[in-house]
Structures are given as C-alpha cells and as structure tokens.
C-alpha positions in Angstrom: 116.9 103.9 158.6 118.7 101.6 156.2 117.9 98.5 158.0 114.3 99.4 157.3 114.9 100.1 153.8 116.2 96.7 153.4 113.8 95.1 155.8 111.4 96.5 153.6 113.0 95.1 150.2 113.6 91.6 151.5 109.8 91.8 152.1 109.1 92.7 149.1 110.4 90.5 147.3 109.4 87.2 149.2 106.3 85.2 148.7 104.6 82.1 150.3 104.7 78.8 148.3 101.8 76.5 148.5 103.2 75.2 151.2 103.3 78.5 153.6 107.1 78.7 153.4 108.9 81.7 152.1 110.1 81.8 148.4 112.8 84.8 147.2 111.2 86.7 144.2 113.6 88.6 142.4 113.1 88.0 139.4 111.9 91.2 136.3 108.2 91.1 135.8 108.8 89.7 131.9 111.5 87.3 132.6 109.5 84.3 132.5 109.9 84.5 128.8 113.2 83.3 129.0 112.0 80.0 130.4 112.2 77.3 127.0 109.7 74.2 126.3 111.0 71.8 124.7 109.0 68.8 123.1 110.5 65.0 122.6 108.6 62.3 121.8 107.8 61.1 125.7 108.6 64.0 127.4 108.1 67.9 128.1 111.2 70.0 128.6 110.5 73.5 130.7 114.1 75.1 131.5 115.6 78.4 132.0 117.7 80.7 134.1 116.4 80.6 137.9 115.3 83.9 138.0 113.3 83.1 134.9 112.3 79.9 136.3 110.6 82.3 139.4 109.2 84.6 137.4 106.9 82.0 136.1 106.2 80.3 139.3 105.3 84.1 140.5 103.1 84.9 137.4 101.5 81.1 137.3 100.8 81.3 141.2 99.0 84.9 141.1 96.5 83.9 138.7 93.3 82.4 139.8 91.2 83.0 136.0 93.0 80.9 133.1 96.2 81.8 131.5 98.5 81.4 128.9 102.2 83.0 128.7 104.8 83.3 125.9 107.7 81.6 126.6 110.7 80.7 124.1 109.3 77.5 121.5 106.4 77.5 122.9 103.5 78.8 125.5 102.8 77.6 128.9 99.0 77.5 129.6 97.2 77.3 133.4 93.7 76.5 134.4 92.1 76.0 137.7 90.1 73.1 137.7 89.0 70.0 140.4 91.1 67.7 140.5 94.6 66.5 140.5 97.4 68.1 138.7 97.4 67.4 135.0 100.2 68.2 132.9 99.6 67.7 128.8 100.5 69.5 125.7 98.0 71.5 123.7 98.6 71.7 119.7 102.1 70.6 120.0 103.6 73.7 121.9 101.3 74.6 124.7 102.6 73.1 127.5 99.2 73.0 130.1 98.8 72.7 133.4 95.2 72.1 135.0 93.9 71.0 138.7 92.9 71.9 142.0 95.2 75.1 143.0 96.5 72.6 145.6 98.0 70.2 142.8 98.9 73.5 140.9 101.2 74.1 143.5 103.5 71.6 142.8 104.4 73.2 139.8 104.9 76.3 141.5 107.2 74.9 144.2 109.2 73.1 141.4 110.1 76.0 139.7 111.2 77.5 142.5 112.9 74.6 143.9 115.2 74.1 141.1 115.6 77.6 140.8 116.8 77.6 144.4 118.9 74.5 144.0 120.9 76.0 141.0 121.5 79.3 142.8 122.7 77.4 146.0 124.8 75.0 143.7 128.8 75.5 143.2 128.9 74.0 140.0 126.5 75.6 138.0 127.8 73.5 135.1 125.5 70.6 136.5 121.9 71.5 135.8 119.9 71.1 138.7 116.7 69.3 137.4 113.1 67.8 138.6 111.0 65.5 137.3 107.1 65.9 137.6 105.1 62.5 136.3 102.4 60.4 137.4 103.3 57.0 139.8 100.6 54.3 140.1 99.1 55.3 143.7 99.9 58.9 143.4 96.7 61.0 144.4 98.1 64.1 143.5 99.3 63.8 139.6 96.8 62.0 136.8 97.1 59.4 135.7 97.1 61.2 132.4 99.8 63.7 132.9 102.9 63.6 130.5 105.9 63.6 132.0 107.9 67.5 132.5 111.7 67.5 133.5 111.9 71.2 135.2 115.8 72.2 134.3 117.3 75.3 135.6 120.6 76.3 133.6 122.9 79.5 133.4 123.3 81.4 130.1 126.3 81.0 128.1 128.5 83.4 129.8 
C-alpha cells in the first residue's frame, strides 16, 4: 500500500516538457513569485530558487489564453502567437514572452533545466545559468528577441 501512495505522489508531481520528457514539479502553487527580473541595459535577468524557477515553467506551460504573473521587480507576461519565440520587455518591467507554443517551450524547458542543474549541482555556490538569445540562422528565436540569462540561485541560508 505505500508503494502506491508514493507511486501515486511521484505521478503527481511530474509533468511532460515540450519535448515529451518527464519534468519533477514540486514546487507550491505561488512560488513563482520568488523568481526576480532584473533589467541592465542589454540584457534581461530572470532568477530564482529552482523550485521557484518550476513553478513558473508549470504556471507559464499550463496556460494556452494570455498571461501575466507577479514576480519580484517586475512581471513576467506570455502570449501565444505564430511564430518564433520572442522575448522583449514591456514598459520597462514586463518581461514578455510571445510565439508559437512550440518556441514557448524553450522557455519552459530552461527553467526547468537550470532548475534541475542547480538541484543536481554540489556546489550550489556556483549558479547554474542559461542564456536564451537570437543567432543569425536560428529559426526558432527572432531576430528581435533581447537577450534573458535564466539563473537559478539558493537563498541566503
């Protein structure tokens, strides 16, 4: 009976990435608020905890209408459009995503990436970190985007 239980749980709390393959979810349903934009003047800054980093990627991934959600210094805004992904900033602290779900989902799998990265890590003083920006030839980003750094980091202890 407790095998089930925690067959059950694992379940639960896994979901499928854009690319099929399974991605942990433990994360609170509010946690994505912990996640922090920050703005320079050539790039976007979204960091945070790795559980915070996935509760993001979860809420961002279930939504198929326009969204925008609170995070610390700023919001983080998602549309579904055609197209490839295109990452800008709205009114100097909306930090927007926009393209065909199938671009989207790189910004999904990022967030859980890194968050995976930094959980697997032994030294969690090195932040485990990935960059999301246009090349010339790239099919999947516009040309448009502004470049993100995705950072996941540890709370002060």
């Amino acid at each position: 009976m407790p095998d089930m239980i925690l067959k059950a749980l694992a379940e639960a709390f896994t979901l499928g990435d854009a690319r099929g393959r399974a991605v942990r979810d433990n994360a609170p349903v509010d946690d994505h608020r912990r996640c922090r934009l920050s703005v320079s003047d050539d790039e976007l800054e979204l960091a945070g905890p790795p559980t915070a980093l996935r509760a993001l990627s979860r809420l961002l991934r279930q939504q198929t209408e326009p969204i925008e959600v609170a995070v610390t210094d700023g919001v983080v805004g998602q549309e579904a459009t055609a197209g490839p992904l295109l990452v800008g900033l709205q009114g100097g602290t909306t930090l927007h995503f926009s393209g065909g779900r199938e671009y989207l989902g790189i910004i999904w799998d990022a967030l859980d990436g890194v968050a995976e990265q930094a959980e697997a890590a032994d030294d969690r003083a090195v932040h485990r970190h990935l960059h999301i920006e246009y090349f010339p030839g790239d099919d999947y980003r516009s040309p448009d985007s502004v470049p993100l750094v995705i950072v996941a980091d540890w709370p002060e202890a």
